[in-house]
C-alpha atoms as one frame of an Amber mdcrd trajectory, in Angstrom:
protein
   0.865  28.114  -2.860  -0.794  25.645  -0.552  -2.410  22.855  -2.795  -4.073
  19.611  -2.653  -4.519  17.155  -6.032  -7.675  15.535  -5.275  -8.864  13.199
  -7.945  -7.101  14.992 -10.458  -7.881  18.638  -9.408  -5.581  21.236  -8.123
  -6.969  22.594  -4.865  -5.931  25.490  -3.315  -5.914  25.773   0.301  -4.524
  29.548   0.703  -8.039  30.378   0.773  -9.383  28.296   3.475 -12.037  25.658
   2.334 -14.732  23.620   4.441 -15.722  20.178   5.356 -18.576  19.067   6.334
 -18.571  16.306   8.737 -21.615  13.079   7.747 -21.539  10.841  10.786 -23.311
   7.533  10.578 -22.225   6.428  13.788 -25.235   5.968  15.946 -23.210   6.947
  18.758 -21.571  10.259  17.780 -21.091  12.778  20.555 -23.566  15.029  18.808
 -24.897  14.280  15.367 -25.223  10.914  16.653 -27.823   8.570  14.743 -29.329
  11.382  13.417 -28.272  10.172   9.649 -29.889   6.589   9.576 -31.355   6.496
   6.363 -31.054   7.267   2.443 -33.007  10.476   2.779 -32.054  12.000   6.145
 -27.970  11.268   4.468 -28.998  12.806   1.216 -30.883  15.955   2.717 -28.068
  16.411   4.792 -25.044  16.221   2.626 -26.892  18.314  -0.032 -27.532  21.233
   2.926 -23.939  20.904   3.506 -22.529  21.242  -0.616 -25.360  23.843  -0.939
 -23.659  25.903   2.314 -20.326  25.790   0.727 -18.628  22.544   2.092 -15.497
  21.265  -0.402 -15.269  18.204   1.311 -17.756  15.740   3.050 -16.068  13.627
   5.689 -17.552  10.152   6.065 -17.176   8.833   9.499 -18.276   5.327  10.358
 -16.324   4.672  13.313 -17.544   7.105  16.328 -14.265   8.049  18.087 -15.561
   9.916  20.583 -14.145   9.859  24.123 -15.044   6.143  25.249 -16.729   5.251
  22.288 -17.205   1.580  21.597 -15.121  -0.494  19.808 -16.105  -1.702  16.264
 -14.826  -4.659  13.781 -13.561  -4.101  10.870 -16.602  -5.465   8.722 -19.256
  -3.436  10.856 -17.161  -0.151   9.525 -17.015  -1.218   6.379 -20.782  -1.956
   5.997 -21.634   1.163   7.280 -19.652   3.073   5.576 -19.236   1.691   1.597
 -22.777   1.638   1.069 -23.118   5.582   1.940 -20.045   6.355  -0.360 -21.558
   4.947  -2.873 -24.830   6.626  -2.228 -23.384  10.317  -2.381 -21.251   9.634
  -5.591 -24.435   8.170  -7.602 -26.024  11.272  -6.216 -23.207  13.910  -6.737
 -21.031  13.160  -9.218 -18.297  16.063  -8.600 -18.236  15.404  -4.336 -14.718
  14.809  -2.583 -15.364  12.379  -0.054 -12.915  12.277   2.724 -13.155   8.901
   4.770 -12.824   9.131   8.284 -10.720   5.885   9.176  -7.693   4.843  10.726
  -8.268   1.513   9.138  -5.937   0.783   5.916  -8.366  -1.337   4.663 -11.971
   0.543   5.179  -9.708   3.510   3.896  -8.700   1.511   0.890 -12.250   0.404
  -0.235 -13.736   3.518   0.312 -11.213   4.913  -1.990 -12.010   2.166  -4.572
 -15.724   3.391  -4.420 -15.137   7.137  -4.987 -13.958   8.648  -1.682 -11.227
  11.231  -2.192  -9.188  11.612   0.905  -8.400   9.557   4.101  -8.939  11.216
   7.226  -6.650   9.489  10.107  -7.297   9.868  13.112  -4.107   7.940  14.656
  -1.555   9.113  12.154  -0.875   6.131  11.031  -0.120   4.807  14.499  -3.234
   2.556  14.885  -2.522   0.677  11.305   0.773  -0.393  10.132  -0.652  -0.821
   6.446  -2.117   3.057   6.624   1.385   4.853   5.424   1.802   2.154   2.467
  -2.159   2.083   1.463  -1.940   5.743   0.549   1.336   5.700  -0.765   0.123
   3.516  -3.251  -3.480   4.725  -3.832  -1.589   8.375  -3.965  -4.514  10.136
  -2.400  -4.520  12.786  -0.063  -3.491  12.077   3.558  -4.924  13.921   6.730
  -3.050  12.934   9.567  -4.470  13.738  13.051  -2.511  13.521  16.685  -4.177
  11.426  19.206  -2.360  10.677  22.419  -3.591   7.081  23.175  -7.002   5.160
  21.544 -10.717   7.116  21.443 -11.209   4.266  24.445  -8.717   5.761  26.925
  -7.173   8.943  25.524  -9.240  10.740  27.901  -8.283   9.252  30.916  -5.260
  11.110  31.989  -3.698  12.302  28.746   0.059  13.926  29.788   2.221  16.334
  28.139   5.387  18.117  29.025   4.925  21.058  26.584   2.309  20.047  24.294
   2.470  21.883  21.629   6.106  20.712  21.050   5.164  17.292  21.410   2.266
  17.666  18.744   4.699  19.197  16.194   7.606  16.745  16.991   5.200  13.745
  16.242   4.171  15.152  12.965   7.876  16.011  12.006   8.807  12.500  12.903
   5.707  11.110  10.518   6.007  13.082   7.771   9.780  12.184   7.300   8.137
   8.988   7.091   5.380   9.881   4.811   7.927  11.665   2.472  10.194   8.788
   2.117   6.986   6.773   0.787   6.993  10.041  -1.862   3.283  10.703  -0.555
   2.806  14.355  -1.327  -0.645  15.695  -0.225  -0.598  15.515   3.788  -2.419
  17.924   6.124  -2.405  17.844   9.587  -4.928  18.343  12.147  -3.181  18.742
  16.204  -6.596  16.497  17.064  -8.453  19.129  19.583  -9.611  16.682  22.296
  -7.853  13.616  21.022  -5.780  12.926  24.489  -5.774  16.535  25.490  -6.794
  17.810  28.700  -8.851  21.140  28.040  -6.003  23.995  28.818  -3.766  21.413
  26.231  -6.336  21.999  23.792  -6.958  25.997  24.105  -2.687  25.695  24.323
  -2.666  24.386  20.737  -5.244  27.003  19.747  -3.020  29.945  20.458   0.130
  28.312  19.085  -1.345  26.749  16.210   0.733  29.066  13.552   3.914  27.264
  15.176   2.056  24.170  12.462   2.916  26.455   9.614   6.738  25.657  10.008
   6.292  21.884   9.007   5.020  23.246   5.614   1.763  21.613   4.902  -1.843
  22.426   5.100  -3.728  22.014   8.692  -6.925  21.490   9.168  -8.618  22.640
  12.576 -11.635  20.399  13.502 -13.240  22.384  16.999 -16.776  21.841  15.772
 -18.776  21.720  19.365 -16.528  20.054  21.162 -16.104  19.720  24.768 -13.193
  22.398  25.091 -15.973  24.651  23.676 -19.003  23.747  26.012 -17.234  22.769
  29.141 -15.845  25.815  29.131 -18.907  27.873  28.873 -21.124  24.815  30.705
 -23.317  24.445  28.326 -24.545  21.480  25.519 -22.705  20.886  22.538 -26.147
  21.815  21.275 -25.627  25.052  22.625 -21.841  25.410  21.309 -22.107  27.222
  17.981 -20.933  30.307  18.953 -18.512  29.323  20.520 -17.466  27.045  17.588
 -17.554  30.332  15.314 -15.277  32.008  17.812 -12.818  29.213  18.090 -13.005
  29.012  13.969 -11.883  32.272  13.807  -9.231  32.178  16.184  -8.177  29.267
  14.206  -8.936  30.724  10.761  -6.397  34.212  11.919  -3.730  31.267  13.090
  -3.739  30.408   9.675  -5.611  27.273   9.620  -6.482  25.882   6.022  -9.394
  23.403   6.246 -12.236  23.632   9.028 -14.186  20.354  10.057 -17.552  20.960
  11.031 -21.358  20.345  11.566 -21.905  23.449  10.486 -20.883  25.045   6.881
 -22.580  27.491   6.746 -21.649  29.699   9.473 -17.701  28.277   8.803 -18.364
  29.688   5.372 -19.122  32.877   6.732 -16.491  32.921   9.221 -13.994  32.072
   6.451 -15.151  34.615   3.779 -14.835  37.505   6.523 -11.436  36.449   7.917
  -9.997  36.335   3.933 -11.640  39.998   3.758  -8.647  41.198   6.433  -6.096
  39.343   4.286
């Protein structure tokens, strides 16, 4: 059985759950500022819990292809007082912080958040791997070839989707020897991937099941979706539905997205064929 001890609580993954993502990033590649105040973060996280989300992921740091660079303190001021917003307001929420920062991930923690959501796998903070070994939380541990500054550039790969699985191999020995137990993994669609690297991982993403922990798939209107199809991630629902699916039947276990409700939906019909 696939399963996650979040604050306590047993979670299993073997049916797939949701998270819904809360940026408060004004510069977001498409929920950008659109969360500025108490209300419009309220509204929106209660939309999300209401749809079906078991997780909210609070991201403070927009790491979007190019996306400026932020200190420390500017994360950390974003992001605390918002934590401690939606856990006054909803007192059962999981929380997962969206940081590759030991320390933002640390506070955060300390104020209620549930999981840490890394984007570098641990590559970006040498303190990461040790903070959540001893704050024993969950770990989600994304690939990203290079920094959200220049992993678009000219990201290279001999065979990708080895690459991706030999890097999480490599930092989960790691993990394990810290005797951290609840790791997922998410391959990091568009993180340093050019777009046939991306739909690559897509079709091969059951090859993940072999390192024997839960994956989360987080495809939620992103540009491997809408360049495709040249249209605006505005436009790229459908296709995030499709892609969902295709990830759901690849046996995906958490999907990140702006959406819940139609991930919900997408979810509940895929677990009907199992």
């Amino acid at each position: 059985m696939m399963t996650i001890n979040c604050k306590g609580t047993l979670l299993d993954l073997s049916t797939p759950k949701v998270m819904g993502i809360l940026n408060i990033t004004p510069d977001s590649f498409y929920d950008g500022g659109k969360y500025k105040n108490e209300q419009d973060i309220l509204a929106q996280t209660e939309k999300m819990l209401s749809e079906g989300a078991t997780f909210i992921d609070v991201g403070a740091y927009s790491s979007r292809p190019g996306a400026k660079h932020i200190s420390e303190e500017e994360e950390l001021q974003r992001m605390l007082p918002v934590i401690e917003l939606l856990m006054k307001n909803f007192s059962e929420i999981l929380i997962s912080v969206d940081s590759f920062r030991s320390k933002v991930a640390e506070e955060s923690i300390n104020a209620g958040a549930a999981i840490i959501n890394d984007i570098s796998g641990g590559k970006m903070d040498d303190n990461m791997f040790t903070t959540v070994a001893k704050l024993q939380v969950p770990y989600i541990m994304m690939h990203m070839q290079g920094t959200p500054q220049n992993m678009q550039v000219n990201p290279h790969y001999e065979n990708v989707v080895t690459e991706v699985i030999s890097f999480f191999a490599e930092q989960l020995f790691k993990l394990r020897q810290l005797k951290i137990n609840d790791i997922i993994i998410d391959v990091g669609f568009g993180f340093g991937k050019k777009l046939n690297q991306n739909y690559e991982l897509l079709k091969n993403l059951s090859l993940f099941k072999n390192l024997d922990v839960p994956v989360l798939t987080g495809v939620s209107r992103k540009s491997m979706l809408y360049k495709l199809l040249e249209i605006s991630p505005e436009e790229a629902l459908n296709a995030t539905t499709v892609a969902n699916t295709v990830a759901l039947l690849n046996g995906t276990n958490i999907l990140r997205v702006h959406d819940v409700k139609e991930a919900v939906e997408a979810v509940t019909i895929v677990s009907q064929l199992q």
